[in-house]
ZAMARLO-319595 format. One record per residue: residue in three letters; x negated, y negated, z negated of N, C-alpha, C in turn. Coordinates in nm, 4 decimals. Last residue first. Layout:
 residu      n_x      n_y      n_z     ca_x     ca_y     ca_z      c_x      c_y      c_z
    ala        X        Y        Z        X        Y        Z        X        Y        Z
...
***
This chain:
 residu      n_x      n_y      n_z     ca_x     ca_y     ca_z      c_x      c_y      c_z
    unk  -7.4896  -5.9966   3.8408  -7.5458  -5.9453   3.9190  -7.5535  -5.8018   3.8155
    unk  -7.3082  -6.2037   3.6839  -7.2660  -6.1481   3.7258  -7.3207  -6.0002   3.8343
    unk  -7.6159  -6.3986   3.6352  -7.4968  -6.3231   3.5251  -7.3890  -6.2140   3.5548
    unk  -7.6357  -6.4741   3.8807  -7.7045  -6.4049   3.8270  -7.6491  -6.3304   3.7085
    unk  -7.4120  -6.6464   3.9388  -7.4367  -6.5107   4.0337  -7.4938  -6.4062   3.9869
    unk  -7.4250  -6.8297   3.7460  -7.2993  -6.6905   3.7347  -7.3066  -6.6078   3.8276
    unk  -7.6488  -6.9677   3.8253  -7.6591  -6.9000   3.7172  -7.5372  -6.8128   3.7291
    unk  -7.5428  -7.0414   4.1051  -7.6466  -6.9462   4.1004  -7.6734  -6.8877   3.9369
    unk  -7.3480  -7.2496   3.9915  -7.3259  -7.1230   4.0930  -7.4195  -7.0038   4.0602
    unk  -7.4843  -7.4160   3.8861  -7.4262  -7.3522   3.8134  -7.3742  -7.1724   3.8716
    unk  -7.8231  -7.4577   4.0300  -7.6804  -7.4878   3.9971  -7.6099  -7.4142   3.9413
    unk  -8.1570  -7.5230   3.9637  -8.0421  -7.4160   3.9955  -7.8886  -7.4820   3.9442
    unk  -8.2593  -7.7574   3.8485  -8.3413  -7.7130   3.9553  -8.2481  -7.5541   4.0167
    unk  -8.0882  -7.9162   3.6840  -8.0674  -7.9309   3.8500  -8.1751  -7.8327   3.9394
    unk  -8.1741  -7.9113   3.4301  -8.1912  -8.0518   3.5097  -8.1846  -8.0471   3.6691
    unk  -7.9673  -7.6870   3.3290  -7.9526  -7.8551   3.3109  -8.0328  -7.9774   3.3691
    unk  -8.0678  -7.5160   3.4815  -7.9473  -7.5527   3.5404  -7.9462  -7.7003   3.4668
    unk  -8.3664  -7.5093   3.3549  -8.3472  -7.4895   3.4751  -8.2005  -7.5455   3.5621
    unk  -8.2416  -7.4513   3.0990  -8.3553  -7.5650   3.1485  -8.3135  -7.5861   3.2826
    unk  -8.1742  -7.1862   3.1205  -8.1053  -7.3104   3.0664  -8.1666  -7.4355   3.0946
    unk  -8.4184  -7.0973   3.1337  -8.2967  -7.0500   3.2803  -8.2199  -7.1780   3.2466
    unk  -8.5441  -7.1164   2.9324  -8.6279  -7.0888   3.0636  -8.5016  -7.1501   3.1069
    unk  -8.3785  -6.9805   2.7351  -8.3851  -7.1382   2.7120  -8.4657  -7.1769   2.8390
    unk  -8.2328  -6.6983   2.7255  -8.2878  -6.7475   2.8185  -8.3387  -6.8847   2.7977
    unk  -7.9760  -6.7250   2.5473  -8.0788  -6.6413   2.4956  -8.1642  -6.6553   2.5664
    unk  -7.8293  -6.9233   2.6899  -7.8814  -7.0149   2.5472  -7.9848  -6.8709   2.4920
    unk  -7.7575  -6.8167   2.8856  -7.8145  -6.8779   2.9169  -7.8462  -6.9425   2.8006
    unk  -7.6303  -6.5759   2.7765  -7.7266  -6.5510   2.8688  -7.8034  -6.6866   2.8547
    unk  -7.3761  -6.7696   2.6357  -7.4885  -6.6961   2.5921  -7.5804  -6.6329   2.6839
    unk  -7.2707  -6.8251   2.9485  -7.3221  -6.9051   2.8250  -7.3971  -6.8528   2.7413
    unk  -7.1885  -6.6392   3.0479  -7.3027  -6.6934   3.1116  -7.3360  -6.8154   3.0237
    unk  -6.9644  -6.5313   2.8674  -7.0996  -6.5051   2.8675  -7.2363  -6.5337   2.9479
    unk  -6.7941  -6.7917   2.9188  -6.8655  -6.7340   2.7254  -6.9640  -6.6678   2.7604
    unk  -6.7187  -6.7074   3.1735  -6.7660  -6.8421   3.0849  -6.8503  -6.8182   3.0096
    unk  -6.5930  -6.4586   3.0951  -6.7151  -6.4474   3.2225  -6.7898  -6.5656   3.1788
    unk  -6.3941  -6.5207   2.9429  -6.5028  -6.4301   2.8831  -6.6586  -6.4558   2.9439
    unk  -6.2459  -6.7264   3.0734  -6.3143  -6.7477   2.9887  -6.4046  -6.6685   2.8642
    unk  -6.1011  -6.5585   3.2355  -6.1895  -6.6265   3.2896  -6.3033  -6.6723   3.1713
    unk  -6.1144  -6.2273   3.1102  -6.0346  -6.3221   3.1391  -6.1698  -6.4485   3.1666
    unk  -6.2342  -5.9785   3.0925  -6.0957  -5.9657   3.1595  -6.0403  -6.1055   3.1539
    unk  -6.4582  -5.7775   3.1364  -6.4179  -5.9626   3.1199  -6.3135  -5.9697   3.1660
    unk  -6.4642  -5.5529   3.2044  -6.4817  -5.5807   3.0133  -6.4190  -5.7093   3.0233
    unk  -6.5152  -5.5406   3.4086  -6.6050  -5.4304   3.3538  -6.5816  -5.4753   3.2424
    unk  -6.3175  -5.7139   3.6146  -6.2843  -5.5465   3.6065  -6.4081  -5.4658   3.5115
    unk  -6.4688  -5.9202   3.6234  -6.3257  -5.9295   3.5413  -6.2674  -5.7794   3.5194
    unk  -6.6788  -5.8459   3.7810  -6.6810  -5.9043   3.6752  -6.5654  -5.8621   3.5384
    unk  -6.5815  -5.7871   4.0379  -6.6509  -5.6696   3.9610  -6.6603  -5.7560   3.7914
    unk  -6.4912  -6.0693   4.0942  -6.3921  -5.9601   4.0468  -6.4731  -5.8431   3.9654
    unk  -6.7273  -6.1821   4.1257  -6.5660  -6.2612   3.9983  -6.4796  -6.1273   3.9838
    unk  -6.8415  -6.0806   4.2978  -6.8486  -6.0538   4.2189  -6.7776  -6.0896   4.0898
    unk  -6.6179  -6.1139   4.5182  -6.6394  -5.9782   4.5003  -6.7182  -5.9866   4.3061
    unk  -6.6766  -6.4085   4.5143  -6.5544  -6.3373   4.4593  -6.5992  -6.2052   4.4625
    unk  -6.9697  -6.3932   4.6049  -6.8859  -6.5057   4.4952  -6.7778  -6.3956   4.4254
    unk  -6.9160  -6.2707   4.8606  -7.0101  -6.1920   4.7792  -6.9447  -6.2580   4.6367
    unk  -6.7978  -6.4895   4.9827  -6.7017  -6.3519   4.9786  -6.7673  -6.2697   4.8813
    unk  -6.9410  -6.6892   5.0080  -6.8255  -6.7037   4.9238  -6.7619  -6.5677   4.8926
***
């Protein structure tokens, strides 16, 4: 959980300054990716793990 927030924050501190930037862009990541998108919509990764990755 602590890695989670560390990265919510490095997040919000490089441009995303509001929750719904960080949103917006693990959204596009994941509609330029249709692989990865797959992947969270039928459960084989959770949502978590896609904004880890987005955030990595």
């Amino acid at each position: 959980m602590d890695q989670t927030r560390t990265r919510i924050r490095r997040a919000t501190s490089g441009g995303q300054n509001e929750p719904y930037n960080v949103i917006a862009g693990m959204v596009v990541a994941l509609l330029i990716c249709p692989n990865q998108l797959k992947m969270v919509l039928f459960g084989k990764i959770n949502r978590l793990a896609a904004f880890e990755e987005y955030a990595r």
